[in-house]
N, C-alpha and C positions, 0 to 999 in steps of 0.2 A: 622632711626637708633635707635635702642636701648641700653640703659648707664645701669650700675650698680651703683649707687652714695650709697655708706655706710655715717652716721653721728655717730660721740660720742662728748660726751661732758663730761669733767670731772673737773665739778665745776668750774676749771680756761680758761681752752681751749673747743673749737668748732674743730673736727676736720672732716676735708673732703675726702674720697677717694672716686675715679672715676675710676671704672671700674680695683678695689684692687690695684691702686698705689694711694698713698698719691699725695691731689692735693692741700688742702687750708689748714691753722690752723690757727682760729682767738680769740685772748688772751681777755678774761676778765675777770676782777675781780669781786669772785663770788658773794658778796653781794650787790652788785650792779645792777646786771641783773638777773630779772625773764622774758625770753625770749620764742617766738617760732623759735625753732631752723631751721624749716623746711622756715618759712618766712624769715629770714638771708639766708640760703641758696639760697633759691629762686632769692633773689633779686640780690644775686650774679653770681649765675650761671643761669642765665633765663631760665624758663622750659619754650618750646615750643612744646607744643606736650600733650599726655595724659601720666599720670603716672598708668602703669599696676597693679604695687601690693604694697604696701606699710606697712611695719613693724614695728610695735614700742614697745620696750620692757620699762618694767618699772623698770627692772634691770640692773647691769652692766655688760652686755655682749661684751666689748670689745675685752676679751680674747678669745672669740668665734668669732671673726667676718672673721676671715678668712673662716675659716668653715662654717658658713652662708654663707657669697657672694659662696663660690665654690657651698656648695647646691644649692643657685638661679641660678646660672652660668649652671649648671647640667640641670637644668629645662629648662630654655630658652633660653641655648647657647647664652649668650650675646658678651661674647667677648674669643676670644682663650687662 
């Protein structure tokens, strides 16, 4: 099966959607953690399997993520 898993992070929050519904939001306080987001992930939601494509912007494109997953969605028909 194939997932759509979007990340942002905005300084305080890590937040997770699967497959464009919100699934995890994990709080921290920003000056405290210089983290890889994709490792926390990981470790929470266990990836078994291979990852197709993977995006990483070094801006904040949250306001755009709808529209992102729906283009990826577009491409590889992940989920309806």
């Amino acid at each position: 099966d194939q997932a759509l898993t979007s990340i942002t992070y905005d300084s305080s929050d890590v937040i997770v959607y699967y497959n464009s519904s919100l699934d995890l939001t994990l709080s921290f306080a920003s000056k405290l953690y210089s983290f890889n987001i994709l490792g926390i992930v990981a470790s929470i939601q266990f990836i078994n399997g291979k990852i197709q494509e993977l995006i990483i912007y070094n801006s904040d494109q949250s306001a755009n993520r709808t529209g992102i997953e729906a283009n990826i969605n577009a491409h590889y028909n992940i989920y309806p």
